[in-house]
C-alpha positions as CSV (number, residue, x, y, z in Angstrom):
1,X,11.2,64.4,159.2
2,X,8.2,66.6,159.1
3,X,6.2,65.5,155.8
4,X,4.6,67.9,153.9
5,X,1.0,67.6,152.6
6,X,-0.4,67.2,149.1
7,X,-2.3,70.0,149.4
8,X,0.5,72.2,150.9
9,X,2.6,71.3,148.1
10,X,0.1,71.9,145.5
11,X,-1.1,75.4,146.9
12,X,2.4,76.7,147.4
13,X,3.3,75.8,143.7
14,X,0.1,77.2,142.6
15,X,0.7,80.5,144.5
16,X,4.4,80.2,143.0
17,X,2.9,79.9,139.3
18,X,0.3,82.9,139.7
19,X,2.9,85.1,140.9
20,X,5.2,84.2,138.0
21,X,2.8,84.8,135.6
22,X,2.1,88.2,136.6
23,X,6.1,88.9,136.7
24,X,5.8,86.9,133.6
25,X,3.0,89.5,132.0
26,X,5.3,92.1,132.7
27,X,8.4,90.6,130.6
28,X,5.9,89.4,127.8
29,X,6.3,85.7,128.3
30,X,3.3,82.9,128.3
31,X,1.7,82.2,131.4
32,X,2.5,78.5,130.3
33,X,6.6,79.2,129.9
34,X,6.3,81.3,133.3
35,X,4.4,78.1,135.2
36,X,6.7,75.6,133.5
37,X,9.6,77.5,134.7
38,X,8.1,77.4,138.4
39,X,7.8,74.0,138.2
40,X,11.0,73.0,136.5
41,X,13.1,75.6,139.5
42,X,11.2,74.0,142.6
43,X,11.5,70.4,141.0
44,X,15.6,71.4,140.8
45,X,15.9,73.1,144.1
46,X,13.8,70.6,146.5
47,X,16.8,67.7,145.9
48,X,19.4,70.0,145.7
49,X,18.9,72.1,149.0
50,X,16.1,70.4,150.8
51,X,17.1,66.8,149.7
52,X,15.3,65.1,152.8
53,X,11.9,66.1,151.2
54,X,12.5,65.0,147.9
55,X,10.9,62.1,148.3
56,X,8.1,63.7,150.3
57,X,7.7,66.4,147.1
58,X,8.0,63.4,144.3
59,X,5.3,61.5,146.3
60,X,3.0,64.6,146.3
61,X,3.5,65.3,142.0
62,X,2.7,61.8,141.7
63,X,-0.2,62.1,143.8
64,X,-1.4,64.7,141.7
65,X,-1.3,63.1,138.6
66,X,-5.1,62.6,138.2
67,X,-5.9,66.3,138.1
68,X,-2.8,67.0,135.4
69,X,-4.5,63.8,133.4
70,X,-8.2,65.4,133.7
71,X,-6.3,68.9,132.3
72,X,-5.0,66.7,129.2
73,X,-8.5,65.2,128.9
74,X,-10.4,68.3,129.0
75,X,-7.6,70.1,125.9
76,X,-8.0,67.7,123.7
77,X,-11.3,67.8,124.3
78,X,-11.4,71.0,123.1
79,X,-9.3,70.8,120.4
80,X,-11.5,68.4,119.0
81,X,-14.4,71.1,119.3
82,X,-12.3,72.6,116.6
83,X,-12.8,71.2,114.1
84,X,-15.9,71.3,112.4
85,X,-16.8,69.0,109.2
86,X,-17.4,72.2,107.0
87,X,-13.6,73.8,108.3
88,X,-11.7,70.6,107.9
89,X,-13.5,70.2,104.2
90,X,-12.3,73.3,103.0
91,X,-9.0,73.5,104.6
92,X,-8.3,69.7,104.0
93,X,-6.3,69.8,100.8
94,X,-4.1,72.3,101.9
95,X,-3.4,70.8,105.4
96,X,-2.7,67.3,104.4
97,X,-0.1,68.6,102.0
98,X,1.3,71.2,104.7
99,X,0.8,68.1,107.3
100,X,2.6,65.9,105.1
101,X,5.7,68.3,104.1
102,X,6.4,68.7,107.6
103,X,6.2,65.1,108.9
104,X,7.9,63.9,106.4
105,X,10.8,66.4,106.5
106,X,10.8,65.9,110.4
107,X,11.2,62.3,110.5
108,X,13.9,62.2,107.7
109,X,15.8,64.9,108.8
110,X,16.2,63.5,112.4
111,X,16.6,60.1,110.5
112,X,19.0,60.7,108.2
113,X,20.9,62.9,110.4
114,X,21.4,60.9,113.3
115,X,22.8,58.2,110.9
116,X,25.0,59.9,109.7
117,X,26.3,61.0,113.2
118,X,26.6,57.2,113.9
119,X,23.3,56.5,116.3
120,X,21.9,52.9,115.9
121,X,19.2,52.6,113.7
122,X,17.1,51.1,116.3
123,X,17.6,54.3,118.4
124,X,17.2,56.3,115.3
125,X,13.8,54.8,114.1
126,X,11.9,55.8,117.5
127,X,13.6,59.6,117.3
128,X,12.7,59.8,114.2
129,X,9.0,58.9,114.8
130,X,8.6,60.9,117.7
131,X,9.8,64.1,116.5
132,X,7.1,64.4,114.9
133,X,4.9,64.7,117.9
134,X,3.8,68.7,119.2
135,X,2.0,69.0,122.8
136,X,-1.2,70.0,122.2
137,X,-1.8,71.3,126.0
138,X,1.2,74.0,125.7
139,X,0.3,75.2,122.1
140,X,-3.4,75.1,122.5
141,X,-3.1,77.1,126.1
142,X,-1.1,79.6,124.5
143,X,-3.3,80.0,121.8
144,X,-6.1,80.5,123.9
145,X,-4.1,82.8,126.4
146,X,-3.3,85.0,123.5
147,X,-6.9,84.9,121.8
148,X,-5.4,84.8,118.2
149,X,-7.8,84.5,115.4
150,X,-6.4,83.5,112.2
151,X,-5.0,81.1,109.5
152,X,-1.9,80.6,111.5
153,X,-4.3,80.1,114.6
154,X,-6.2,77.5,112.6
155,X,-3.6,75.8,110.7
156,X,-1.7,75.5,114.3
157,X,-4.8,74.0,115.7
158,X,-5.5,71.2,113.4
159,X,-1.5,70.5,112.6
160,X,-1.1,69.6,116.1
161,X,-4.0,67.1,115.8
162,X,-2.7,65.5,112.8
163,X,1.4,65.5,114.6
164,X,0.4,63.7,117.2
165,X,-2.0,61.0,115.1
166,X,0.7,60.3,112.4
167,X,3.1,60.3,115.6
168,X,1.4,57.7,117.5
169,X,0.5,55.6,114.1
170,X,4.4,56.1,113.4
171,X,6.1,55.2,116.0
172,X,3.8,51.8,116.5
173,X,4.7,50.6,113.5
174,X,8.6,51.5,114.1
175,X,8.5,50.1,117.7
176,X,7.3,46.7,115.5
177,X,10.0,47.0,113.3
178,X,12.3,47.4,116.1
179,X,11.0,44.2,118.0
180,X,10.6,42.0,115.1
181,X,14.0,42.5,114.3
182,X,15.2,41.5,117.9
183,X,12.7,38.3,118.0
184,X,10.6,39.6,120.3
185,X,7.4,38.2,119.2
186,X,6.6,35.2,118.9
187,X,2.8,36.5,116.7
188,X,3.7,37.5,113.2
189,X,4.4,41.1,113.0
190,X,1.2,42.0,110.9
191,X,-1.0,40.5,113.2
192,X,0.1,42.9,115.9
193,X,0.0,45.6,114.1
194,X,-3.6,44.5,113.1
195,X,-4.1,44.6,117.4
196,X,-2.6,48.0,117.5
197,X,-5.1,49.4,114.5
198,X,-8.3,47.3,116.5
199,X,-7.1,49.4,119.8
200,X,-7.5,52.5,117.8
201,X,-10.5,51.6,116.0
202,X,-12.2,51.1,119.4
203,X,-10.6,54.2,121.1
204,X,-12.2,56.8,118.3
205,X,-15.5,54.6,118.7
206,X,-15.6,55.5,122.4
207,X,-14.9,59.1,122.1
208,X,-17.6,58.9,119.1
209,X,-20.2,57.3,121.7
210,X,-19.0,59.6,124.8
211,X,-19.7,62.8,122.5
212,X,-23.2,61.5,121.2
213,X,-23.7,60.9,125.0
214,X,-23.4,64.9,125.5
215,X,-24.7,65.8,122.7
216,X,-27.8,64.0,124.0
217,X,-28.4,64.7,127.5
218,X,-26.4,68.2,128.0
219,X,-29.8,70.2,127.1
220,X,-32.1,68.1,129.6
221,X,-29.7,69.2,132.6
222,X,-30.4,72.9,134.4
223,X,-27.8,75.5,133.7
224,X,-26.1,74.9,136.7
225,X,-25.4,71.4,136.5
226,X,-24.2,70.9,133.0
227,X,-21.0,71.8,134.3
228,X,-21.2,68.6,136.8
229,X,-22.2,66.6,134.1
230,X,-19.3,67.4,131.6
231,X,-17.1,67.0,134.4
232,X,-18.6,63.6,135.1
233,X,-18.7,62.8,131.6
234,X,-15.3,63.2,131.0
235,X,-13.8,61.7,134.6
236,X,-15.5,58.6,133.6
237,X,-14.5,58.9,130.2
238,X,-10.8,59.0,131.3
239,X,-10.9,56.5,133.9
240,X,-12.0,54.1,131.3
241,X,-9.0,54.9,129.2
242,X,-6.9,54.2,131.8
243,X,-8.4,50.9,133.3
244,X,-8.5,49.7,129.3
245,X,-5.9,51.3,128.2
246,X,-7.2,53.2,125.5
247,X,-5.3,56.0,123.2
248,X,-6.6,58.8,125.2
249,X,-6.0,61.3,122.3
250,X,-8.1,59.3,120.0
251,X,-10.6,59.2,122.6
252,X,-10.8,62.6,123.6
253,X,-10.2,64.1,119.8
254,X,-13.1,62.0,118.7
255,X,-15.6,63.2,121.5
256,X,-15.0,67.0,120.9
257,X,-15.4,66.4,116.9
258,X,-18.2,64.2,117.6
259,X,-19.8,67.1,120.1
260,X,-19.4,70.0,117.9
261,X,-20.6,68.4,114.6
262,X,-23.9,66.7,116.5
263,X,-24.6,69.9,118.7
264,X,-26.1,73.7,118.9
265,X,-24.4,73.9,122.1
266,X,-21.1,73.4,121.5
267,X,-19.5,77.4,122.1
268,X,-21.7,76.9,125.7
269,X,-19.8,73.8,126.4
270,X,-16.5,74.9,125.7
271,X,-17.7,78.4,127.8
272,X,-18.3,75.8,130.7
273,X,-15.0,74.4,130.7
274,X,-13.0,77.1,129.5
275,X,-13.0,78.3,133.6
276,X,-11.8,75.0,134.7
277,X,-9.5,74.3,132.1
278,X,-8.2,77.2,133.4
279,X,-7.1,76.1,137.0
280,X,-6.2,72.5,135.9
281,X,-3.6,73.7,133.3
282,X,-2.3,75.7,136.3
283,X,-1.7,72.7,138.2
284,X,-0.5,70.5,135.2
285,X,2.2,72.8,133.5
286,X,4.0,73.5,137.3
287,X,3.7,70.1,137.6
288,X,5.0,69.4,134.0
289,X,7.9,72.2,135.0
290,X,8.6,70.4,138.6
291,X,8.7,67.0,136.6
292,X,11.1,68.0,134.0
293,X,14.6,66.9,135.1
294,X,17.1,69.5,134.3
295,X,19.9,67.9,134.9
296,X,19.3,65.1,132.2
297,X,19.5,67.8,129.7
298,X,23.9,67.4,129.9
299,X,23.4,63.6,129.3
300,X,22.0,63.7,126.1
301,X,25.1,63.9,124.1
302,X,25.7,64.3,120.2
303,X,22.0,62.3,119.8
304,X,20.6,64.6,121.6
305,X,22.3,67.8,120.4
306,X,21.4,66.6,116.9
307,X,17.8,65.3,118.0
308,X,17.3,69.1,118.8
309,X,18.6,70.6,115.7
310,X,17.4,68.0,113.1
311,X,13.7,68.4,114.6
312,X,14.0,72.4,114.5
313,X,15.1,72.4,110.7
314,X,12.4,69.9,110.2
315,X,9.4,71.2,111.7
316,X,10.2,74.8,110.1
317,X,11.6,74.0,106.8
318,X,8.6,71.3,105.9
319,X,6.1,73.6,107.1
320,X,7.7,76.7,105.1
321,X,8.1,74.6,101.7
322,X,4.9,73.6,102.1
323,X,2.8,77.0,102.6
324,X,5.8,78.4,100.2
325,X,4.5,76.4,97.5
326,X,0.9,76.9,98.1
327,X,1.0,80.5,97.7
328,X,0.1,80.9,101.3
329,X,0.2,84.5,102.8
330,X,3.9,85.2,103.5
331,X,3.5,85.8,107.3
332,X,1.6,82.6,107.2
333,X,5.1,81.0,105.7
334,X,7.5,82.8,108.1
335,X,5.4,81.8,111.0
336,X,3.8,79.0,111.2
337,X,6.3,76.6,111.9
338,X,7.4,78.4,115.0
339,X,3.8,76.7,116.2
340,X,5.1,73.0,116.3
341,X,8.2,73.3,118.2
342,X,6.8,72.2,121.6
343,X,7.0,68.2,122.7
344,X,6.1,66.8,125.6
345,X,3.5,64.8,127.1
346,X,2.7,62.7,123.8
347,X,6.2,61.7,123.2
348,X,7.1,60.9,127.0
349,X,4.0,58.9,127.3
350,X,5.2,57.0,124.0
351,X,8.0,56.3,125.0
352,X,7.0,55.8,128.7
353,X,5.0,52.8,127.5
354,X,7.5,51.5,124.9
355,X,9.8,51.0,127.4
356,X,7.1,49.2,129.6
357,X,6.5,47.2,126.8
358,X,10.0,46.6,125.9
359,X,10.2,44.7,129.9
360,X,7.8,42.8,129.9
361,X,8.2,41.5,126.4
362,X,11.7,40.1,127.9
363,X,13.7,42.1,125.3
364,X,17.3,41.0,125.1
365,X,19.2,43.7,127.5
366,X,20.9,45.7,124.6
367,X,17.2,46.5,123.5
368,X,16.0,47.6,126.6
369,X,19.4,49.6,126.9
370,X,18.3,51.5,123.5
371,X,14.8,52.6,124.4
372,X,16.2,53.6,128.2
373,X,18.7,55.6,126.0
374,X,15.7,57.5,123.7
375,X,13.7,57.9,126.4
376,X,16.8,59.7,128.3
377,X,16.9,62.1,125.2
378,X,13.4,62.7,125.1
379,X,13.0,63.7,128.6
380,X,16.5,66.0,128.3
381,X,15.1,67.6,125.2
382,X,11.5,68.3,126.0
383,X,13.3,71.4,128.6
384,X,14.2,72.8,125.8
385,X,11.5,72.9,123.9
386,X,9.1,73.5,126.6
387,X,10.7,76.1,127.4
388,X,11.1,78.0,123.8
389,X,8.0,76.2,122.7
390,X,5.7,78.4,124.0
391,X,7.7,81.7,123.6
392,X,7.8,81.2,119.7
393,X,4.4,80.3,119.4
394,X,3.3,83.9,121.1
395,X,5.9,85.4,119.1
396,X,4.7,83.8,115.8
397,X,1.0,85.1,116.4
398,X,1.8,88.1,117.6
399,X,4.0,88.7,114.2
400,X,1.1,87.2,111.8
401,X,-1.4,89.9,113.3
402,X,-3.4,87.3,115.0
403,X,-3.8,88.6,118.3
404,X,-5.6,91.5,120.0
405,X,-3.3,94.7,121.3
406,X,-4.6,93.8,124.9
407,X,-2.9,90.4,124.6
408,X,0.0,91.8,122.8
409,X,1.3,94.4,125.3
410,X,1.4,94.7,129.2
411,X,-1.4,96.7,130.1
412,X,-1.7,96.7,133.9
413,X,-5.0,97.7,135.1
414,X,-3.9,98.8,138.2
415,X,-0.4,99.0,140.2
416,X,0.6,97.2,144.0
417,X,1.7,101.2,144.7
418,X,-2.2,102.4,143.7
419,X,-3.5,99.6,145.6
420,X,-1.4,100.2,148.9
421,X,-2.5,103.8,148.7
422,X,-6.2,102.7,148.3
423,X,-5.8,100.8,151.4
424,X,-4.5,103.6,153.6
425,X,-6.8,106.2,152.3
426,X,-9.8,103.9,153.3
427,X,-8.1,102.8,156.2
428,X,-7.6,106.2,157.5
429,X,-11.3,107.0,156.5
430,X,-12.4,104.2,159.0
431,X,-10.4,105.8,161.9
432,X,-11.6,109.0,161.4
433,X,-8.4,110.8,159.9
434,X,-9.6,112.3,157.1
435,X,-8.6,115.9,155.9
436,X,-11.2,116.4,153.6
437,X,-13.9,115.0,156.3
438,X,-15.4,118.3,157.5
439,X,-15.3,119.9,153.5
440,X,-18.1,120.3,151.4
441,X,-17.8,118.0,148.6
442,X,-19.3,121.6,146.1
443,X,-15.9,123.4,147.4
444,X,-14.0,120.8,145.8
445,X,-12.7,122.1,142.1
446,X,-10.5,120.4,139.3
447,X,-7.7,121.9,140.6
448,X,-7.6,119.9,143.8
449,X,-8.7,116.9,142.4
450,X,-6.5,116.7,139.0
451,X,-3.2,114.9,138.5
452,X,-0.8,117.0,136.6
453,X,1.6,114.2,136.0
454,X,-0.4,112.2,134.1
455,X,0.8,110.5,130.4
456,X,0.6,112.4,127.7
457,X,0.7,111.4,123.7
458,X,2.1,114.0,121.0
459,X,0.2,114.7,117.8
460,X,3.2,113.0,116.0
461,X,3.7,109.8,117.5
462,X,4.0,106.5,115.9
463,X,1.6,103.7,116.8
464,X,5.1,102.2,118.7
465,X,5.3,104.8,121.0
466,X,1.7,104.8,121.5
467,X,2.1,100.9,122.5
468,X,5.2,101.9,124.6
469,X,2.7,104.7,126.5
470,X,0.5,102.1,126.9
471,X,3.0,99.6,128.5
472,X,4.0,102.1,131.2
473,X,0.9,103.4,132.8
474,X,-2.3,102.0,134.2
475,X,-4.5,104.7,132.5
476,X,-6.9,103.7,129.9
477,X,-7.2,107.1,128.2
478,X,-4.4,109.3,126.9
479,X,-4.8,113.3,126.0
480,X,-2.9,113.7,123.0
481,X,-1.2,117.1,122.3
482,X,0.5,119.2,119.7
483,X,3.7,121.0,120.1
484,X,2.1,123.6,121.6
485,X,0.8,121.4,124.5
486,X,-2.9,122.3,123.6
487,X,-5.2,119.4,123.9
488,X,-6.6,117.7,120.0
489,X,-8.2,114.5,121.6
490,X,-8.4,111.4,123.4
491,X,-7.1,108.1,122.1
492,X,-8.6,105.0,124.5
493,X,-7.2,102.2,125.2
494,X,-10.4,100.1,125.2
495,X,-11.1,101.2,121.3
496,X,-7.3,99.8,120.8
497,X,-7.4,96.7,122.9
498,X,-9.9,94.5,120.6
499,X,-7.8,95.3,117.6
500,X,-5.2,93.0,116.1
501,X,-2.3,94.0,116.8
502,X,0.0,94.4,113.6
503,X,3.8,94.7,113.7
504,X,3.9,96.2,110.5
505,X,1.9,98.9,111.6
506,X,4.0,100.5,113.8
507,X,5.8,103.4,112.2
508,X,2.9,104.0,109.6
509,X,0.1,104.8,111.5
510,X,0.1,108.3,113.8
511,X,-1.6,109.7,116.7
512,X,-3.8,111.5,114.7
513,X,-5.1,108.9,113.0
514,X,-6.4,106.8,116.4
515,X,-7.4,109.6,118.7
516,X,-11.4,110.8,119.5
517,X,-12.2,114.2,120.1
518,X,-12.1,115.3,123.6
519,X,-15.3,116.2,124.5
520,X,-16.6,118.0,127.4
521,X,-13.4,119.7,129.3
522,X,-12.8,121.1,132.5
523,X,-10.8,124.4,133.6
524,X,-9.4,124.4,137.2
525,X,-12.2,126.0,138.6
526,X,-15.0,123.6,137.9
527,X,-16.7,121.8,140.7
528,X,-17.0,118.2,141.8
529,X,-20.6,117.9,141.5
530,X,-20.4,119.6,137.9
531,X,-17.3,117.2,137.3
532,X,-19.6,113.9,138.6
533,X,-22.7,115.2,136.4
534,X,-20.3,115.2,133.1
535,X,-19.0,111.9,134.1
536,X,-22.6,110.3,134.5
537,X,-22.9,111.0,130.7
538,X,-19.6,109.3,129.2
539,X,-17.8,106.4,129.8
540,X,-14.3,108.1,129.8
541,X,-12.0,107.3,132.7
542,X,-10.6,111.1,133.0
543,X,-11.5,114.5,131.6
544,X,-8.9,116.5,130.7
545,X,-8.1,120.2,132.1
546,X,-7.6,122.6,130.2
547,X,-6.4,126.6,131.4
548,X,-9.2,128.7,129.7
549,X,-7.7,131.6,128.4
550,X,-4.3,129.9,126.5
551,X,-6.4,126.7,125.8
552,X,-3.2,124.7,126.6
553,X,-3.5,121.4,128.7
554,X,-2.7,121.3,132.5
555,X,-3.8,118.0,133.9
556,X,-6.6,115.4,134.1
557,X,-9.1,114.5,136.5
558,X,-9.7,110.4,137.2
559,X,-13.0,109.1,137.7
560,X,-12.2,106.8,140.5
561,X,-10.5,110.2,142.4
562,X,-13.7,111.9,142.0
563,X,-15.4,108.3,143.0
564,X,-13.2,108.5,146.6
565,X,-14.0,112.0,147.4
566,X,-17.9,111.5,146.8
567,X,-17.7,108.4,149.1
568,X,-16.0,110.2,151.8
């Protein structure tokens, strides 16, 4: 049998993922849903079609595993940068009531209801506890995909921190309960709870002394090695974690606090990273998707079923009472809760270790049976809400008016059909086919060099059909026209594309009240050079045409058309 290698497998699933995302762009989805989904199809079709490399593909994923740990490292990392001590004092009253609201409705919801469904209360103590964990990788990378500023942004941002602490605190202490009850230990069961608090006491002291570290010696390297020594800095960081077997997310939380209270440079450290984040969250969230069993998801059974409904209810009814009752802005109560719905790595790792823990404590076999069983829920439900995850948390930014048009809509700067006919024209050029060769580049007018198909926005239309304009063309400027068909201005893209994008907008505001005035036109007879002198003095993409004696519009010409006939 031929084995594939690890970096086969890793640039295949990588070239998979890039392509998806950009068929993902198209259909509005995350990049992270669209890698997951990758990931989660090839980790389905290897066994099932090409079952005498499955073992050759699982051996590669695991393989990978340091880079998708380094991808964790470096978003939490940044998460931490977050969080400033002047933010976190004024938003702490309101977030620890809003934090609390939802925990607590999460875990009893989940706990009461899978009681009353029959679960054992073993079983229903650790579901309960780890619903109330949210991956911070998926909703901080679709945050930062979607470039949302806001109070649902920031909320999001530090309610996934404080999930994910109350989650791990929680679920140590039930895990306790759990073994005491079974006889487990033979310590008493404060004192190992006293060993789990030291283990977290040391882990936020290490991040503490890892982000004083950069604060310190970031400035004394040259620009272009501080990205080295972050890199460093947080490779050694994470080995440590791994060999001592440290809380990792205490770690790296602590660090990026402790960076961006200590230092003037955080923004240029995040800026640093931001690129490399980038490509590592690439390779985690296909590897994620490629991880994620698919089929466990039919052998959760009526646990699981409820596991997925109690958590739901929980994490957006908690949130929404909370906000409710803190007279919150209502799009801040609708959506906000759609934030938390991911899980993932946090809870799997949980339980991952629980389990661990549970053999080598010698647990009696029903116990070990009980945690194999929650871990088999957790890893059937985390498809689901890996999957959905992300797509609400776009959907509840988009709808709280947190994110910029360009991020909003599809926007295509350019099509495969307008590069394919780049290529040939310049192709031809380089043989020596080219009709225009032998012309003078002054006899060329508007009227040859103008498209008259181009799109077109009336007077009237509502700031949706502007969006929808936008969506189907790669132009960056629009004429807009009355009924008439004569020319009244220009609305750009690029004026739109910083602007937060507001639903509510969308049948109040007009064409008229976006577009520029034209400018400088053209008629059909003016000439290329006259054409490239007007174009040195704007920034527009086209000028319109205009027939000078009815006034009315009759095409546009494109800068980069005029750009390929001056190069010829």
């Amino acid at each position: 049998m031929l084995d594939f290698p690890t970096i086969l497998v890793l640039g295949v699933l990588m070239g998979l993922a890039l392509l998806a995302g950009l068929l993902g762009r198209y259909f509005r989805l995350p990049k992270v849903t669209s890698y997951i989904l990758v990931g989660a199809l090839a980790g389905w079709l290897v066994p099932l079609y090409w079952g005498s490399y499955s073992e050759n593909f699982a051996h590669s994923l695991h393989n990978l595993q340091p880079i998708t740990q380094l991808a964790i490292a470096l978003v939490l990392f940044s998460l931490g940068c977050h969080f400033p001590l002047a933010r976190l004092r004024r938003v702490f009253r309101p977030l620890l009531r809003i934090s609390a609201s939802e925990i607590l409705a999460t875990s009893l919801l989940v706990g009461l209801g899978l009681l009353c469904l029959g679960v054992p209360w073993e079983i229903t103590i650790l579901l309960a506890t780890l619903a109330i964990a949210t991956a911070p990788a998926t909703t901080i990378l679709v945050l930062q995909e979607v470039e949302s500023e806001g109070t649902v942004t920031e909320h999001a941002r530090l309610l996934v921190a404080t999930n994910n602490i109350a989650c791990i605190l929680l679920f140590g202490m039930g895990l306790l309960v759990v073994f005491w009850d079974s006889g487990v230990f033979k310590e008493h069961p404060m004192m190992v709870f006293g060993y789990f608090l030291l283990d977290i006491g040391i882990s936020l002291l290490a991040g503490f002394f890892a982000g004083l570290t950069i604060t310190c010696f970031y400035p004394m390297f040259a620009a272009k090695q501080r990205l080295s020594f972050l890199v460093a800095a947080v490779i050694i960081l994470l080995g440590l974690c791994l060999h001592l077997e440290m809380h990792y997310l205490f770690v790296f939380l602590a660090m990026g606090v402790t960076v961006t209270n200590t230092s003037s440079d955080t923004a240029n450290i995040l800026a640093e990273l931001e690129r490399l984040t980038g490509l590592l969250c690439i390779i985690f969230f296909v590897i994620h998707g490629a991880e994620l069993d698919v089929m466990k998801l039919g052998t959760i059974g009526i646990a699981g079923i409820g596991y997925l409904v109690f958590r739901s209810i929980g994490k957006y009814g908690g949130t929404w009472l909370a906000t409710r009752s803190l007279g919150e802005d209502p799009l801040v109560v609708k959506n906000l809760g759609l934030t938390l719905f991911a899980q993932a790595g946090a809870a799997i790792s949980l339980i991952s270790i629980a389990l661990t823990r549970t053999r080598e404590l010698g647990a009696p076999p029903e116990l070990i049976d009980m945690v194999e069983q929650v871990q088999m829920i957790i890893l059937g439900t985390v498809v689901i809400f890996e999957i959905i995850g992300p797509l609400l948390i776009r959907y509840a930014v988009i709808n709280s008016a947190e994110v910029p048009l360009a991020n909003a809509v599809y926007h295509p700067g350019t099509s495969l059909r307008e590069q394919l006919r780049s290529i040939l024209s310049l192709f031809r050029v380089a043989l020596g086919s080219d009709p225009l060769r032998n012309k003078d580049p002054e006899g060329v007018t508007a009227a040859e060099l103008m498209r008259k198909n181009c799109k077109t926005i009336n007077l009237a239309a509502t700031f949706d059909e502007i969006v929808d304009t936008i969506e189907h063309t790669q132009d960056n400027s629009f004429p807009v026209l009355n009924e008439q068909g004569v020319l009244m201005g220009v609305i750009h893209y690029q004026e739109l594309s910083s602007a937060m994008f507001d639903p509510a907008l969308g049948s109040l505001v007009r064409a008229i009240d976006l577009l520029s005035p034209p400018g400088k036109t053209l008629t059909p007879e003016t000439s290329a050079l006259e054409i490239s002198q007007i174009f040195t003095g704007r920034k527009d993409d086209i000028i319109p045409v205009v027939d000078p004696e009815t006034e009315m519009f009759v095409g546009v010409v494109r800068r980069r058309d005029l750009f390929r006939i001056q190069n010829r």
